[in-house]
N, C-alpha and C positions, 0 to 999 in steps of 0.2 A: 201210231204206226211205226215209229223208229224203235221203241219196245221188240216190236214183231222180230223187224229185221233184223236186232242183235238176236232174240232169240232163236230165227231161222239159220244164222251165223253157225251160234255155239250149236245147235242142233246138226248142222252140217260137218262141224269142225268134230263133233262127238261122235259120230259114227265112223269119221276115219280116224280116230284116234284109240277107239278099243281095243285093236289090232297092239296098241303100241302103251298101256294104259300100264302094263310091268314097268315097262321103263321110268315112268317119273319119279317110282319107289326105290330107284336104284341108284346107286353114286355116280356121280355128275362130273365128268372132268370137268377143270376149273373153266370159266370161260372169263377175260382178262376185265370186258367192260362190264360185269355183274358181279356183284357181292354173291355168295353163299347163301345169304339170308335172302338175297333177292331172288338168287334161281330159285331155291326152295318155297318164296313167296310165290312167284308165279306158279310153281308146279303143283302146290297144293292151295291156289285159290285165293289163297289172303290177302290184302290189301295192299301191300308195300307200296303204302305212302299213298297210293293212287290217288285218295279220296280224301286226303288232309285238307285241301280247302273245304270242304262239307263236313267234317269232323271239327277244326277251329271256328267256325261260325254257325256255331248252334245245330249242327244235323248229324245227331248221333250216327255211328254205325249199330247195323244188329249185333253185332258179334259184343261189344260192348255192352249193349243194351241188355244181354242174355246171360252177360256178367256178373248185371247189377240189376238185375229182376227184382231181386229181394226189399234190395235199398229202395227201386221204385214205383213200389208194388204193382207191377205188370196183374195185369187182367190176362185171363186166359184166350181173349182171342187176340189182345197185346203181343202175348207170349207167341201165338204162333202165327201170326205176322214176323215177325222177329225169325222165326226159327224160317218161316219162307225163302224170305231177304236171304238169309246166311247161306240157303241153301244153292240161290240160285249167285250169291256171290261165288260159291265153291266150284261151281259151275263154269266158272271161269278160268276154271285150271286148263281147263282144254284149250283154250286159248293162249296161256301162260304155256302151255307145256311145245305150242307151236314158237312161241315169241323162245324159247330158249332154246329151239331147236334150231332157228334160222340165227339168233346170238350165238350160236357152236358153230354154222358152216361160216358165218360173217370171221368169226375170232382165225377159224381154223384158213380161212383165204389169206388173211394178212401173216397168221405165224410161217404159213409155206410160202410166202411171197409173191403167189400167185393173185392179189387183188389188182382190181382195174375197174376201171368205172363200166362196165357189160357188166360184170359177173356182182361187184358189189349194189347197184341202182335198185334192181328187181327186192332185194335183200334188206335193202334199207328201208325201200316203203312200204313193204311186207309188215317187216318190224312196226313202224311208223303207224299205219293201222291195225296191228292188234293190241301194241301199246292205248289205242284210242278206245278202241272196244271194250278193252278190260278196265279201261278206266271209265269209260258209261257205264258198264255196268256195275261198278261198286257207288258212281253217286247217284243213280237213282238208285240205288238201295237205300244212300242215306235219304233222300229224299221224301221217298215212301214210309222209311223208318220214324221221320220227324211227323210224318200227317200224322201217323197211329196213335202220338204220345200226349199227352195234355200239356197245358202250361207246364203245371208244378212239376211234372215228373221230366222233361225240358231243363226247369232252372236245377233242380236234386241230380240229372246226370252231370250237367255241369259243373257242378259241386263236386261231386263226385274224379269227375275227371279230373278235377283242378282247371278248370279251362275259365277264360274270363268272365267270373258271377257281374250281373249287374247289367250287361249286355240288352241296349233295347232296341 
């Protein structure tokens, strides 16, 4: 059920965002509390960091896993399970591309000196729940990602990644 409703989320979140979909492709004044790498993470999807606990304890991500196909000889319906996952983690941009828009009026309250707890509260928890969103939705992808994969190919990503072999 909670599946559903993130994906009713980004569903909702993706139809008012088409309108505005040029934008995340376009240069980004800076915003003071996000790295560069992390606006761009949000706006195109990618993990930033989100999913590191599911990543160091055994639950690969796709994006990874899609990497290293070769080394784990992914099966064809491996493979696009994998390429699903990835998809619908990209899918998260539209959420990402909300979290860096309310991170721009949040940064831009305080540079004009205009913050106060009215105008910042609504802004923070806005933030606070798509940050949580985008983060469900990248661990169950590791989640899902880990059902699809056998043992051995399990302990060969790990290898692979250099992440701690040996792990029981």
């Amino acid at each position: 059920m909670k599946a559903y409703s993130v994906y009713a989320v980004m569903m909702i979140l993706g139809s008012v965002c088409r309108a505005e979909e040029g934008h995340a492709t376009q240069p980004t004044p800076q915003i003071k509390a996000l790295s560069d790498s992390e606006i761009s993470g949000y706006l195109e999807g990618s993990g930033v960091g989100v999913a590191k606990v599911a990543e160091l304890n055994g639950y690969p991500g796709p994006d990874h896993v899609l990497k290293l196909a070769t080394q784990l000889g992914l099966n064809p319906h491996q493979r696009a399970i994998a390429e699903r996952l990835k998809r619908s983690m990209k899918k998260a941009a539209r959420l990402g591309y909300w979290l860096v828009h309310d991170e721009r009026r949040l940064d831009s309250l305080f540079a004009q000196g205009q913050a106060d707890d009215e105008k910042i509260t609504p802004l923070v928890q806005r933030i606070g729940s798509l940050e949580a969103e985008i983060r469900l939705v990248h661990l169950r992808a590791h989640i899902e990602m880990r059902r699809a994969l056998t043992s051995d190919q399990l302990k060969k990503y790990e290898q692979e990644r250099g992440h701690s072999v040996g792990r029981e």
